[in-house]
C-alpha positions as CSV (number, residue, x, y, z in Angstrom):
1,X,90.4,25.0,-90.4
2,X,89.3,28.2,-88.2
3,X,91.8,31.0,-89.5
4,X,91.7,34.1,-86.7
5,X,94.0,37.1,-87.3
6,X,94.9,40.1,-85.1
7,X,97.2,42.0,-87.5
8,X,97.1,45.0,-85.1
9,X,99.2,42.6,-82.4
10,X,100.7,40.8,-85.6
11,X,100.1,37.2,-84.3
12,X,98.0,34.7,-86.8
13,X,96.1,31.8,-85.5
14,X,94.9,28.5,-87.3
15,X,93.0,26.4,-85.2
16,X,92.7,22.9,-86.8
17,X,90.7,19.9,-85.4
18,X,92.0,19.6,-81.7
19,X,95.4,21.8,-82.6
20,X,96.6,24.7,-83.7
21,X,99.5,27.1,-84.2
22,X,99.4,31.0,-83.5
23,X,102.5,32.9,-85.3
24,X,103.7,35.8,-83.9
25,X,106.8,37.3,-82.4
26,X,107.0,34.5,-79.3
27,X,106.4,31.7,-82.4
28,X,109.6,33.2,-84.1
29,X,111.9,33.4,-80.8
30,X,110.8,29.6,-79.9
31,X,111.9,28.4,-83.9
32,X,114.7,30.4,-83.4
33,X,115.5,28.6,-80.6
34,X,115.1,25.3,-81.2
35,X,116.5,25.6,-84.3
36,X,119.7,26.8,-83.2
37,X,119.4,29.6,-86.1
38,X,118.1,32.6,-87.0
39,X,114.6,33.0,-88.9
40,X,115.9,34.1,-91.9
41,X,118.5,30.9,-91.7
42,X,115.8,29.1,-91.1
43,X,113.8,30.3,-94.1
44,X,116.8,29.6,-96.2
45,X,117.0,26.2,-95.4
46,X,113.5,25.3,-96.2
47,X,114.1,27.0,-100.0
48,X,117.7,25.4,-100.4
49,X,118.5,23.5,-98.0
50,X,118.0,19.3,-98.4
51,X,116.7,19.3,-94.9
52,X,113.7,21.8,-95.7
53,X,111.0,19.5,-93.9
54,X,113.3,19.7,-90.7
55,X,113.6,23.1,-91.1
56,X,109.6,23.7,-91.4
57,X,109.3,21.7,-88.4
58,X,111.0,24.1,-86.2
59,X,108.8,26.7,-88.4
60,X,105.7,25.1,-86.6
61,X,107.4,24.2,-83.7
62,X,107.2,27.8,-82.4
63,X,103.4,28.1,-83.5
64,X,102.6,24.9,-81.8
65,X,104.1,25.6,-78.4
66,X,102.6,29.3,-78.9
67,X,99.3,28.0,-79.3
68,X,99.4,25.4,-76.6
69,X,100.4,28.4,-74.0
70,X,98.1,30.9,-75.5
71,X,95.3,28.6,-74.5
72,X,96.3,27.4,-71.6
73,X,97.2,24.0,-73.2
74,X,99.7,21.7,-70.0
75,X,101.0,19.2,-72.6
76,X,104.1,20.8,-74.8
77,X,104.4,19.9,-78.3
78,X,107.7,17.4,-79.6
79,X,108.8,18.3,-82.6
80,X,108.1,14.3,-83.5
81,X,103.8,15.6,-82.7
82,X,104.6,18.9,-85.0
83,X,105.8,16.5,-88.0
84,X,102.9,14.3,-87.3
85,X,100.7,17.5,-87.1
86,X,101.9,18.4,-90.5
87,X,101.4,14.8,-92.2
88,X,97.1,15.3,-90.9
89,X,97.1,18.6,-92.2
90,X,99.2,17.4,-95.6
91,X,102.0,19.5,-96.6
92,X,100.2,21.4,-99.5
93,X,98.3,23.1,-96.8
94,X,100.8,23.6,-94.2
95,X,102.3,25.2,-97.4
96,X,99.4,27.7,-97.6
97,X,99.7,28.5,-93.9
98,X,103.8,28.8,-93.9
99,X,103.0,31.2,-96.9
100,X,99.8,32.8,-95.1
101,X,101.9,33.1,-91.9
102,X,105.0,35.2,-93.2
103,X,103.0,37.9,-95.1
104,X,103.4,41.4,-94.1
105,X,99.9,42.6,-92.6
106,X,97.8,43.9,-95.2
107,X,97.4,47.2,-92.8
108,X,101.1,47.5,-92.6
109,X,103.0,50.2,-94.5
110,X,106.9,49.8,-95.7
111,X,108.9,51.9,-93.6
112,X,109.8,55.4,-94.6
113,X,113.4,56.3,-95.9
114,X,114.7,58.7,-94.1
115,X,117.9,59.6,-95.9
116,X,119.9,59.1,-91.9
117,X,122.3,56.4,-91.7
């Protein structure tokens, strides 16, 4: 596993052997979309919902096809390949990087109340 992160453009990269998945804001959108729900719908599914391995599919779904057209990868990712890219990875460490991918960057601050509405 080759972990690169850009927190100042807020994308994540995990390059494994011969695949990878880059999360970022283009990641999200393509989950979102091919999950038919929102992220945080998504998210809620993988904690509660019976379906949670479906749901973290989508999750890497995004990442895949982000990391494919990042590097100028022609074939697109099936979400039958992601699955399959999790089971060669193992789920305890797709775990790490689901977990590793949703943290706020370290150089990030909260934003600041402002008291407006």
């Amino acid at each position: 596993l080759i972990h690169t992160s850009n927190k100042r453009r807020n994308y994540m990269i995990f390059d494994f052997d011969g695949f990878g998945f880059k999360f970022g804001m283009y990641a999200t959108a393509v989950s979102q979309k091919s999950a038919g729900v929102s992220l945080a719908d998504l998210f809620k599914q993988m904690t509660v919902d019976s379906d949670y391995q479906m749901a973290l599919i989508h999750y890497f779904y995004g990442a895949a096809v982000s990391y494919n057209e990042s590097k100028g990868i022609k074939e697109k990712p099936t979400l039958d390949k992601v699955g399959d890219l999790i089971e060669k990875i193992g789920l305890e460490e797709a775990l790490r990087v689901f977990n590793e991918s949703i943290q706020m960057p370290k150089n990030s601050e909260a934003p600041k109340e402002t008291g407006q509405m």
